[in-house]
Backbone bond lengths (Angstrom), bond angles and torsions (degrees), N, CA, C in turn:
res aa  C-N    CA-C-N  psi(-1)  N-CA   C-N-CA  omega(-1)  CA-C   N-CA-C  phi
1 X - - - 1.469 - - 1.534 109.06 -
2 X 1.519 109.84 139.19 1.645 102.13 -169.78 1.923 92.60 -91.21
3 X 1.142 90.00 140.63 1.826 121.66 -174.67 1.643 107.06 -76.00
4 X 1.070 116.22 106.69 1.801 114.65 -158.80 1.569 92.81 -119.40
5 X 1.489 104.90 103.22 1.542 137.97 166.80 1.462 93.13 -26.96
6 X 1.609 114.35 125.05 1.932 126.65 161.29 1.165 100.38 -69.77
7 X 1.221 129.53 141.52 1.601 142.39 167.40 2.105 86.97 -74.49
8 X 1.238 140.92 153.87 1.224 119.05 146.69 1.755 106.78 -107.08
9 X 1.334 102.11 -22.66 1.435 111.85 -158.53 1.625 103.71 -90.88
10 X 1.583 110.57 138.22 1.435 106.07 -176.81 1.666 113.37 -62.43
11 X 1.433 138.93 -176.47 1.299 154.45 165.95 1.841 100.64 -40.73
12 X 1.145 128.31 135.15 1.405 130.41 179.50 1.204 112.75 -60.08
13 X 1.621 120.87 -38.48 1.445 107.64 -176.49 1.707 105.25 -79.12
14 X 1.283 136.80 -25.65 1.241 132.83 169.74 1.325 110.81 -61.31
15 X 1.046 134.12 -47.52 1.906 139.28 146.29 1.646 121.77 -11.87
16 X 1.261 86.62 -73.51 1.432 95.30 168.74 1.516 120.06 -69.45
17 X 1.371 117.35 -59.83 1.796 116.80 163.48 1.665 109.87 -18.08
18 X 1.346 95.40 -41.57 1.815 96.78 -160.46 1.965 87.72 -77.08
19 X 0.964 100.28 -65.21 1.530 86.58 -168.68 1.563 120.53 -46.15
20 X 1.200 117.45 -30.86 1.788 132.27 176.31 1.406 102.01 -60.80
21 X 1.265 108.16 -69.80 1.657 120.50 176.98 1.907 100.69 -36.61
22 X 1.188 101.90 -61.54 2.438 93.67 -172.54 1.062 82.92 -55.18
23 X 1.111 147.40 -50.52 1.676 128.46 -145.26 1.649 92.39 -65.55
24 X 0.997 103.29 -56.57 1.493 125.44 -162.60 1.640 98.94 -36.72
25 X 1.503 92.85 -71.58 1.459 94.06 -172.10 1.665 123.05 -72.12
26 X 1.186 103.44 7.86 1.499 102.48 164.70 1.115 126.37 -106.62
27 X 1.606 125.28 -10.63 0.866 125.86 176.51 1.596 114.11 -91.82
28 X 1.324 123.52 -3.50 1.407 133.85 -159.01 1.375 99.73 -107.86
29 X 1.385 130.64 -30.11 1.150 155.71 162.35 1.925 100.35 -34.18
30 X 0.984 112.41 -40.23 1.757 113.44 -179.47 1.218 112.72 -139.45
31 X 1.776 107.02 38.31 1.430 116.45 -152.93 2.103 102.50 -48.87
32 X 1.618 101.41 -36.71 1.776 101.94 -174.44 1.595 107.43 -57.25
33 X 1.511 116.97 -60.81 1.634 97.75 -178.35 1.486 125.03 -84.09
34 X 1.253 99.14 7.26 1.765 98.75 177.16 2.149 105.16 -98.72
35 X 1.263 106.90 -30.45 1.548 127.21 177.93 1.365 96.23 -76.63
36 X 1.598 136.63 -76.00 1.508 122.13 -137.24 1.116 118.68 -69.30
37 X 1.463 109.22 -51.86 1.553 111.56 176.60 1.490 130.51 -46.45
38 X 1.376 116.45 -34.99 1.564 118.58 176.71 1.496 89.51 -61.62
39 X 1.333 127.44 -65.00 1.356 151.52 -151.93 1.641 106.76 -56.32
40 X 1.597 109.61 -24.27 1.409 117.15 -171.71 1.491 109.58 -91.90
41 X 1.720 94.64 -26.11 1.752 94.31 -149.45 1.304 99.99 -79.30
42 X 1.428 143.38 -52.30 1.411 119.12 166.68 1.253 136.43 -89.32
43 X 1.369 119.69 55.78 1.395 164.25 -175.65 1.307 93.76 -110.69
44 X 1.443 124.51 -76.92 1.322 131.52 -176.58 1.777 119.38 -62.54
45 X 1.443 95.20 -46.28 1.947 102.14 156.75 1.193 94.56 -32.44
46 X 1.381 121.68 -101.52 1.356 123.48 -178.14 1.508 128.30 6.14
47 X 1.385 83.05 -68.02 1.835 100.54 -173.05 1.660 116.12 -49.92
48 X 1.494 83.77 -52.25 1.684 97.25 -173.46 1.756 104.41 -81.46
49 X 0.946 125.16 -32.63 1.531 99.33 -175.19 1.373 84.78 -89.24
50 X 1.234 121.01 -82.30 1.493 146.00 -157.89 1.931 88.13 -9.28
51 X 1.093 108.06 -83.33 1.725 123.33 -154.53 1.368 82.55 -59.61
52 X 1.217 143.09 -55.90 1.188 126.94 -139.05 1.494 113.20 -72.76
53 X 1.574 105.61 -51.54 1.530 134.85 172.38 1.318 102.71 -59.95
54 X 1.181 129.84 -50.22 1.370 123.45 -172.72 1.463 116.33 -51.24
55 X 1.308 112.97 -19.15 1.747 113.66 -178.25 1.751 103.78 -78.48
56 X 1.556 127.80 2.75 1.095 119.85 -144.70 1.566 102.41 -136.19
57 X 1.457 93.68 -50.29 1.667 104.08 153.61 1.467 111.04 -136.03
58 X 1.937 84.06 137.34 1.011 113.50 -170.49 0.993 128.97 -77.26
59 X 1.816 114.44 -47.85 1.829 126.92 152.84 1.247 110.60 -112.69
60 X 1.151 128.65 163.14 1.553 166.45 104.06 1.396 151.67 -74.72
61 X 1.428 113.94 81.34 1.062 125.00 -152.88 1.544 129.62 45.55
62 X 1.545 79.41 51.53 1.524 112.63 158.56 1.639 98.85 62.56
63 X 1.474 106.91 53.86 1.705 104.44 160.48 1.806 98.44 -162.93
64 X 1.138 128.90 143.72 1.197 116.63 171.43 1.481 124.13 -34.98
65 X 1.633 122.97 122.18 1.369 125.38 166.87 1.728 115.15 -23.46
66 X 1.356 105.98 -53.79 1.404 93.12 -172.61 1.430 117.16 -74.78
67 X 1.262 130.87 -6.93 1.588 130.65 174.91 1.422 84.08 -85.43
68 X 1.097 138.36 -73.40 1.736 141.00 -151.39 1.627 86.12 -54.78
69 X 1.036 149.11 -77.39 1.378 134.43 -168.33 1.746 117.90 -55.07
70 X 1.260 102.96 -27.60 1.944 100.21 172.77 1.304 94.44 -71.93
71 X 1.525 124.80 -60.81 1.899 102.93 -160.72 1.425 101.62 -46.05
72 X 1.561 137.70 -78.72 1.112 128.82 159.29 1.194 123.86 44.89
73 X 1.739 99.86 -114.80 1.149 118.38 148.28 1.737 143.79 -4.88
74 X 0.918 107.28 -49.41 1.770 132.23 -170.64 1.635 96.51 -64.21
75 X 1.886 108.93 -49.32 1.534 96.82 179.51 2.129 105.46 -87.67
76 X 1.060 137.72 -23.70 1.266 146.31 -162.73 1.540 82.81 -65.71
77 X 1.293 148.49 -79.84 1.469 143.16 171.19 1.310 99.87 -4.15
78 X 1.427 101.09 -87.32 1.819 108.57 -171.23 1.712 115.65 -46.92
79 X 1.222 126.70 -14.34 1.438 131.51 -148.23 1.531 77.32 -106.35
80 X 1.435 132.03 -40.23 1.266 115.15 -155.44 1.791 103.82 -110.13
81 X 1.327 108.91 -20.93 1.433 122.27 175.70 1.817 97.66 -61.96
82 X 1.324 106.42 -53.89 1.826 106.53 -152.86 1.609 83.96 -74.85
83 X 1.420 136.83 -57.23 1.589 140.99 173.43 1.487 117.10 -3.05
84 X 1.759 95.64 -69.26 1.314 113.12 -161.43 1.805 105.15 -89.10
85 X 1.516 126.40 -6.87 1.316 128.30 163.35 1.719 110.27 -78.64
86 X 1.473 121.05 -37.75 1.396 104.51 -169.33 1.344 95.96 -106.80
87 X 1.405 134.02 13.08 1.699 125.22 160.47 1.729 117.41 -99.93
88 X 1.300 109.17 -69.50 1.621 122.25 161.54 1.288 115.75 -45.55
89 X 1.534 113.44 -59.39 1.858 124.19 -170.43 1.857 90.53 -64.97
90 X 0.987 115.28 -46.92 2.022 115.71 -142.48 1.525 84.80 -83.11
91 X 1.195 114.07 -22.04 2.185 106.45 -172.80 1.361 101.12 -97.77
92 X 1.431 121.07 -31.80 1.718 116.55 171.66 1.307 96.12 -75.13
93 X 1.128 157.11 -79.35 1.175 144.58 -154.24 1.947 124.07 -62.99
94 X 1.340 105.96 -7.50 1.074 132.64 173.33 1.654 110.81 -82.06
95 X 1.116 109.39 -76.66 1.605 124.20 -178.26 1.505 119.27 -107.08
96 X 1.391 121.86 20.16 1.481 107.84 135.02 1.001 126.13 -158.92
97 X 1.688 113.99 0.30 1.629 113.01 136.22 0.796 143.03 -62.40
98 X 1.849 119.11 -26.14 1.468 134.36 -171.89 1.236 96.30 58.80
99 X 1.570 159.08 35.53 1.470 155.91 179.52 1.690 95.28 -60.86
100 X 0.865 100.55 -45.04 1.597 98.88 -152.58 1.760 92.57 -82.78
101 X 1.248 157.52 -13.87 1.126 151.84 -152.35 1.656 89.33 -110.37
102 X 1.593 129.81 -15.77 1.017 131.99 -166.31 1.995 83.25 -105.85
103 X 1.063 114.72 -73.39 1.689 98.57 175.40 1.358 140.21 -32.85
104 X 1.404 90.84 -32.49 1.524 108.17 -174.83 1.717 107.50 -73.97
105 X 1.021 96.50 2.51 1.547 100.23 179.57 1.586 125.83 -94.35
106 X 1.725 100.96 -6.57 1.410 101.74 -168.00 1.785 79.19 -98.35
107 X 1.465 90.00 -164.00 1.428 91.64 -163.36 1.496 109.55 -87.81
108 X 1.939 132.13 61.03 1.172 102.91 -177.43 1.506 93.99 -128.96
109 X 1.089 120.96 -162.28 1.948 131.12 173.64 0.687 106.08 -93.56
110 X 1.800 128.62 167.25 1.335 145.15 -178.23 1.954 96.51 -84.48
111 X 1.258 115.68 -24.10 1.759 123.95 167.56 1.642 108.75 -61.11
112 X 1.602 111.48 -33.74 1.525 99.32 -166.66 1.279 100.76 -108.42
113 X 1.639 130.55 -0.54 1.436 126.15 154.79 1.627 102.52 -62.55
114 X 1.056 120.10 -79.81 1.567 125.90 -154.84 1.621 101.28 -69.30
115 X 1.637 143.25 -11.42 1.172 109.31 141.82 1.154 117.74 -67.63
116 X 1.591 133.16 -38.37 1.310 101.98 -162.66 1.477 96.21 -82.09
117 X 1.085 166.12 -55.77 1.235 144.44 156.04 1.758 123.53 14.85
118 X 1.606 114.70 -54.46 1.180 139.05 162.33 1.385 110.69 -45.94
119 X 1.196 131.67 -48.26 1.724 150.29 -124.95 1.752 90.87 -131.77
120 X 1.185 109.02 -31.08 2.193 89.13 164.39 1.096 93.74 -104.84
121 X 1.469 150.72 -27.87 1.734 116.41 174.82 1.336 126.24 -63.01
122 X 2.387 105.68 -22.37 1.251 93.36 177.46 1.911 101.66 -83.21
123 X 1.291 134.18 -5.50 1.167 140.21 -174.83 1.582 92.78 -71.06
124 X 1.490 140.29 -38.66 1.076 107.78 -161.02 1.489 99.37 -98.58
125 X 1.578 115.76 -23.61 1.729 117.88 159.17 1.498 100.85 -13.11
126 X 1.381 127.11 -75.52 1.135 148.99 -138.72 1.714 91.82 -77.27
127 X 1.348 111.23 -65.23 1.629 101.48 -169.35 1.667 105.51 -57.63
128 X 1.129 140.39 -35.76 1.081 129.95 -147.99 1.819 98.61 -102.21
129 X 1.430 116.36 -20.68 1.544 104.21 165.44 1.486 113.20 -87.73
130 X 1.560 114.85 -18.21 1.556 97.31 162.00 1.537 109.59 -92.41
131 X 0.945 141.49 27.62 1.884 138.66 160.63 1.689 93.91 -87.80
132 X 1.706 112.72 -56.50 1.328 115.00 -159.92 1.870 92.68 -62.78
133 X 1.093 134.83 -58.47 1.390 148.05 176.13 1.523 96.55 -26.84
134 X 1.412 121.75 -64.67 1.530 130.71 -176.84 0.736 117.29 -33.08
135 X 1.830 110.07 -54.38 1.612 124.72 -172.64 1.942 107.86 -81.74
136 X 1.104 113.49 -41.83 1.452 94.87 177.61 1.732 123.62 -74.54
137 X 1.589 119.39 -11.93 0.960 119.98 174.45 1.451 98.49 -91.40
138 X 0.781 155.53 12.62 1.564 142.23 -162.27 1.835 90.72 -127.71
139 X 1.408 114.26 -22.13 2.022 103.90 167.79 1.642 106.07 -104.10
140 X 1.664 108.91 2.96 1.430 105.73 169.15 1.685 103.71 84.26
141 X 1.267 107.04 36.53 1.482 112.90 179.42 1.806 105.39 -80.38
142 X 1.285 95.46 -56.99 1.563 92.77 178.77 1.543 105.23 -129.07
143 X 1.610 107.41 153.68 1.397 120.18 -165.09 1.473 93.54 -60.54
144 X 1.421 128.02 165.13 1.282 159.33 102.54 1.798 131.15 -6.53
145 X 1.360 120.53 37.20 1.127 96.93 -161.72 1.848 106.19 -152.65
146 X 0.830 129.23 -110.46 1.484 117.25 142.48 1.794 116.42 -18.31
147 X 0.940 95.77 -82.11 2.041 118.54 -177.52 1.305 81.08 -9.77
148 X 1.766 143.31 -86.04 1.396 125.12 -155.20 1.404 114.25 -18.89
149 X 0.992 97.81 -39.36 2.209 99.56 -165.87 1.389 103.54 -56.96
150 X 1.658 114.68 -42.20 1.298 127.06 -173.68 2.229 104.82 -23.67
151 X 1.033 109.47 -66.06 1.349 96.51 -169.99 1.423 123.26 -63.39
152 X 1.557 104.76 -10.49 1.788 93.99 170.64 1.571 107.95 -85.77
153 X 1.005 112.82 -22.77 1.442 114.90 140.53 1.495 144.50 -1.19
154 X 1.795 90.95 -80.39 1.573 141.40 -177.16 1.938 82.82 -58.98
155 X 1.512 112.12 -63.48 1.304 119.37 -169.05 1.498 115.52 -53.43
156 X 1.145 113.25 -52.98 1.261 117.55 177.69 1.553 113.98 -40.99
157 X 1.405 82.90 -67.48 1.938 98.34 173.38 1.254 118.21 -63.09
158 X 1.399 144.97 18.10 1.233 152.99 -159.64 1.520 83.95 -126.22
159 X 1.277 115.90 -75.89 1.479 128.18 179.60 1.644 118.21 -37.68
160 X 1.178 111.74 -50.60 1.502 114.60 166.33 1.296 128.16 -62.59
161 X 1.538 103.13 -28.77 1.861 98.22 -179.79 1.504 114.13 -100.94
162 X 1.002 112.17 3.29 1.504 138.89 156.01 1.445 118.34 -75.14
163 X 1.255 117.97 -54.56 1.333 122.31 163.29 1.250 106.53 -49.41
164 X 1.453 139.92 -66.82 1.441 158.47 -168.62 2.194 106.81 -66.45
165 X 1.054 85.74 -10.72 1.620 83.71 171.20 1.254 93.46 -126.29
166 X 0.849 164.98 -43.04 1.756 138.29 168.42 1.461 119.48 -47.33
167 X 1.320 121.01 -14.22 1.414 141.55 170.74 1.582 110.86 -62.00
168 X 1.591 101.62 -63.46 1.009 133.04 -169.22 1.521 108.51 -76.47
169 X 1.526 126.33 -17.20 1.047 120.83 175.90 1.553 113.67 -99.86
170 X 1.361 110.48 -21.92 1.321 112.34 172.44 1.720 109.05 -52.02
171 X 1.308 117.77 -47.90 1.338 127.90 163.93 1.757 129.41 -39.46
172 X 1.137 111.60 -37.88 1.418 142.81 171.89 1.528 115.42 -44.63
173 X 0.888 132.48 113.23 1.452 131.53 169.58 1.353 122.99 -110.94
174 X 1.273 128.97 -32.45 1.045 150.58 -177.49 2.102 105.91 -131.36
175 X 1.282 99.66 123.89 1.516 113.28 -176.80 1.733 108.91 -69.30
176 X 1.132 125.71 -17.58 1.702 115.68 155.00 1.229 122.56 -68.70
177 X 1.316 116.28 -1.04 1.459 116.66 -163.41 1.602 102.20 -81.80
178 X 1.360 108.11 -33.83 1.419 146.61 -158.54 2.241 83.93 -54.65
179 X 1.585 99.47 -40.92 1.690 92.76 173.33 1.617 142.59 -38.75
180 X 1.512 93.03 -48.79 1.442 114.13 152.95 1.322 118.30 -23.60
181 X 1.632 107.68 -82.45 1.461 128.49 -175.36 1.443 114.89 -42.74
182 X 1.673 105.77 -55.31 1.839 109.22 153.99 0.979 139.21 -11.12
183 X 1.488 95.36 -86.53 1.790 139.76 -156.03 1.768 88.18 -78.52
184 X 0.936 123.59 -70.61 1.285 156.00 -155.15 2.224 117.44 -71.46
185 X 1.104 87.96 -10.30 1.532 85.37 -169.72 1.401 113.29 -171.71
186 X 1.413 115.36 -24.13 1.593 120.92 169.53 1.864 110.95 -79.12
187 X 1.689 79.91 -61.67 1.735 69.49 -177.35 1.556 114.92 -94.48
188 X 0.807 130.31 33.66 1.796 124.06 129.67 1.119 123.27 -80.78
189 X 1.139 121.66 -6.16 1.734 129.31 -170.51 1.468 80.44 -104.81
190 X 1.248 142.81 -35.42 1.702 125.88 179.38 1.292 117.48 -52.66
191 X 1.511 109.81 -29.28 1.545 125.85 -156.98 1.315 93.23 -106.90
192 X 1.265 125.99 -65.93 1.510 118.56 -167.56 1.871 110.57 -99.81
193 X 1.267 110.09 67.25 1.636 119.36 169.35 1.398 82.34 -142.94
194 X 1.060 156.86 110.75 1.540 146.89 152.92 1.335 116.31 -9.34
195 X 1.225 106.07 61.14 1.827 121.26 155.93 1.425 107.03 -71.76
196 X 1.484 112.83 -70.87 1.261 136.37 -159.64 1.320 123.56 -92.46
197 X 1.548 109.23 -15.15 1.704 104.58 177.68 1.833 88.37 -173.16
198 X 1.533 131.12 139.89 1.228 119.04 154.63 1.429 134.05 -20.73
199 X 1.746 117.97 135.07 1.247 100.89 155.99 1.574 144.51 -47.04
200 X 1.134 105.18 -52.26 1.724 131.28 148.56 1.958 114.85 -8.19
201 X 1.230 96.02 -29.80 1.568 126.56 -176.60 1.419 99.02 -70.40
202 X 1.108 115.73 -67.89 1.470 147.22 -173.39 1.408 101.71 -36.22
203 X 1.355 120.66 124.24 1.828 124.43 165.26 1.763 102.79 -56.09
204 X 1.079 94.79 134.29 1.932 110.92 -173.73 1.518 102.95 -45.93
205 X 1.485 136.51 -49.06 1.410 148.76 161.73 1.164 96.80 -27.53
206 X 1.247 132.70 -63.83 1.654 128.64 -137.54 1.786 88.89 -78.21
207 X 1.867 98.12 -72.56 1.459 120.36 -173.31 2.075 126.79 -8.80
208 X 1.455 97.89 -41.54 1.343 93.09 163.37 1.549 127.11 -70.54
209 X 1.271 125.36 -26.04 0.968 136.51 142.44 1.364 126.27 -24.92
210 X 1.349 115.47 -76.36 1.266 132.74 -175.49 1.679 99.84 -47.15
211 X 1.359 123.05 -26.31 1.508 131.78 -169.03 1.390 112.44 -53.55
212 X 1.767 93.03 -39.92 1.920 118.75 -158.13 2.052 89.77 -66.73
213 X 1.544 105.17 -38.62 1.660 94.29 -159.14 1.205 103.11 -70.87
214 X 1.791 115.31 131.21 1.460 114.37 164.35 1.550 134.77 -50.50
215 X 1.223 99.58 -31.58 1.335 92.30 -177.40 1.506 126.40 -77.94
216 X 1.922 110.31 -12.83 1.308 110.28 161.30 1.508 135.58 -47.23
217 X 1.446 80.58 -31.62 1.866 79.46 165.64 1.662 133.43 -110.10
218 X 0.989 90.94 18.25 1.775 123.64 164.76 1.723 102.87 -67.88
219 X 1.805 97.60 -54.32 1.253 112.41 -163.28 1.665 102.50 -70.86
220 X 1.372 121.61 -34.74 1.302 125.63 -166.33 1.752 95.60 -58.08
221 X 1.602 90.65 -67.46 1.959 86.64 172.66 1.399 124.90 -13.09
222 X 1.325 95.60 -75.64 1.815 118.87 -161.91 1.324 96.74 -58.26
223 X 1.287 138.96 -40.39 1.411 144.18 -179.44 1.721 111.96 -59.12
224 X 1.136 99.56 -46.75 1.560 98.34 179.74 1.259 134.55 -80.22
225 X 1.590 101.40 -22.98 1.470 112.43 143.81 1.033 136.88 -76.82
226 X 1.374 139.76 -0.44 1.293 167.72 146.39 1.876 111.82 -47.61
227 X 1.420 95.09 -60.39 1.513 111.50 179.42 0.975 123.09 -100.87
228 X 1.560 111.92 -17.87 1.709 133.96 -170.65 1.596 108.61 39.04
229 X 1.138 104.65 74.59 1.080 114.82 178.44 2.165 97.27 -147.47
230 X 1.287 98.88 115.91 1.027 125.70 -151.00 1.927 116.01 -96.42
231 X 0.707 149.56 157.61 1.763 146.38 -178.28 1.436 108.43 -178.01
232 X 1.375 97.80 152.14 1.405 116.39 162.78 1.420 131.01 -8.99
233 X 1.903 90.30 -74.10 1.090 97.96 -173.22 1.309 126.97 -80.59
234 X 0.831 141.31 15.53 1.580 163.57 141.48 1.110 133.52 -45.12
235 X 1.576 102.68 10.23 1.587 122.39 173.04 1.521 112.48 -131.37
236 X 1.806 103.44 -8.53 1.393 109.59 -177.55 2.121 90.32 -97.84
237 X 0.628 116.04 -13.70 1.814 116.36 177.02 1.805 99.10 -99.34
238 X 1.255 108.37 -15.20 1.434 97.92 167.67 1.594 120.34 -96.74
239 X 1.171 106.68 -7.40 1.674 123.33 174.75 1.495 98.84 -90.82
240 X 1.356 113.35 -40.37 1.595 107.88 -169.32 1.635 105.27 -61.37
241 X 1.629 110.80 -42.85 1.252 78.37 176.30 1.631 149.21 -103.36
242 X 1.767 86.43 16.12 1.201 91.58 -176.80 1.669 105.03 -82.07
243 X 1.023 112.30 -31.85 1.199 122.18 152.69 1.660 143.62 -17.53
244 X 1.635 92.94 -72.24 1.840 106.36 169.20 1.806 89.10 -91.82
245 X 1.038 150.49 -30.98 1.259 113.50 156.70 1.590 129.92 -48.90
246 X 1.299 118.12 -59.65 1.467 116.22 160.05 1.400 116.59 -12.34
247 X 1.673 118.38 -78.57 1.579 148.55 148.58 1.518 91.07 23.81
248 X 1.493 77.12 -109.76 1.528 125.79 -169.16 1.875 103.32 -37.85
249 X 1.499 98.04 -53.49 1.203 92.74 -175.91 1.870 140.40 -56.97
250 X 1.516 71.78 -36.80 1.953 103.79 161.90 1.590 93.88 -32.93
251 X 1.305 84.54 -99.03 1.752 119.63 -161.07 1.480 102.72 -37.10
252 X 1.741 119.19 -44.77 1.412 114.95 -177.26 1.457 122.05 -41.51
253 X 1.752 96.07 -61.53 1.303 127.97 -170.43 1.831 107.43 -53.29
254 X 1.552 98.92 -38.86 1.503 97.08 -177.39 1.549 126.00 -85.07
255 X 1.774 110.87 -33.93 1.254 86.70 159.37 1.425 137.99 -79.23
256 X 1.716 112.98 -10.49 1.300 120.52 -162.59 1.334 99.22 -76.23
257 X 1.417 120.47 -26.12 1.165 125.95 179.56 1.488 140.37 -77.19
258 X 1.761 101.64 -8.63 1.329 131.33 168.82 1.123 117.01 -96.51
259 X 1.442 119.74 -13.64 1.416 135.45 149.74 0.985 142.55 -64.06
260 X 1.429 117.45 -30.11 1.348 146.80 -177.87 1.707 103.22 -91.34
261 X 0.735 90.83 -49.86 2.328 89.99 163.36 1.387 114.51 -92.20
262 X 1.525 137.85 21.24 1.243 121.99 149.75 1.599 119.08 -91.08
């Protein structure tokens, strides 16, 4: 009689569902102080540059300052929301919740923890650039038109900096270290990805530089749907990141995952 291999493990996307779903429900659990604050903080960006600057300059690459700083914005939420879930969230829940030594027990892989891990930071990418989207279209900050797309966007870019901090946390030994990654590499990429003023701005020296940060071409996206105004190269920043997500994601997944069984 031929011997027909037991599956033990459920269907992969139910695998992953399950891991999305705990996140889910734990994070919804205090949805006000775990939701507002991301949700506030470049709200208030806004406020303070946006209004203030806006009396001073008038355009930016040829659209009012204060729309050119909301598109912006819309992915910087997701960039710093998905960041601080798979670096801070993935090392607390690692080393002093033990969460995952308790998951790891149902029937899935250390592959279908850390995608779905991947898959709610880019899930909340997504909620928190369409909340910020809500709020600037609802005072008439930015048109109505393209911009919807903006949060699959948000997702994409949620997914990538998620990928890129599980990398980065595998590295991690100590949870202050996590400052660096902050201080050190997030928020210069706020300032120098065309958040705050065109690349074009940028002294020619620096500008190639600015090329290396992912989220510059996050920003190219969101911009063109913004203005819908469309180019070439807008498929080479959409390869890039599926790309260094791929990357990053590889390498994350594999050492974090050799970590997680020592």
């Amino acid at each position: 009689m031929k011997n027909n291999k037991i599956n033990l493990y459920p269907p992969f996307l139910n695998r992953i569902y399950s891991v999305w779903y705990r996140h889910y429900k734990v994070y919804t659990k205090n949805i006000i102080s775990n939701g507002l604050p991301p949700f506030l903080e470049p709200l208030i960006f806004l406020a303070g540059m946006g209004l203030g600057l806006n009396t001073y300059i008038t355009n930016m690459d040829g659209v009012p300052y204060l729309e050119f700083l909301a598109a912006g914005l819309l992915l910087t939420s997701a960039m710093f929301t998905a960041a601080f879930e798979c670096s801070y969230g993935t090392f607390i829940r690692m080393e002093f919740d033990k969460v995952y030594d308790a998951m790891l027990a149902a029937p899935i892989t250390l592959k279908d923890l850390l995608v779905g891990e991947i898959l709610w930071a880019g899930t909340k990418g997504f909620f928190f650039s369409l909340a910020v989207l809500f709020v600037i279209s609802t005072f008439g900050i930015v048109p109505l038109n393209l911009i919807l797309l903006a949060p699959f966007v948000g997702f994409i870019t949620g997914v990538m900096f998620a990928a890129l901090s599980l990398l980065i946390t595998s590295f991690v030994s100590d949870i202050n270290q996590f400052n660096f990654y902050f201080t050190g590499f997030l928020s210069p990429m706020f300032f120098f990805s065309g958040v705050v003023f065109p690349l074009e701005k940028l002294p020619s020296a620096i500008r190639p530089f600015a090329e290396i940060f992912p989220l510059t071409h996050s920003i190219r996206l969101v911009r063109a749907l913004c203005s819908a105004r469309f180019q070439w190269h807008l498929f080479l920043d959409l390869g890039f990141i599926i790309v260094f997500t791929a990357i990053v994601g590889y390498f994350g997944i594999k050492r974090l995952g050799k970590r997680l069984i020592s």
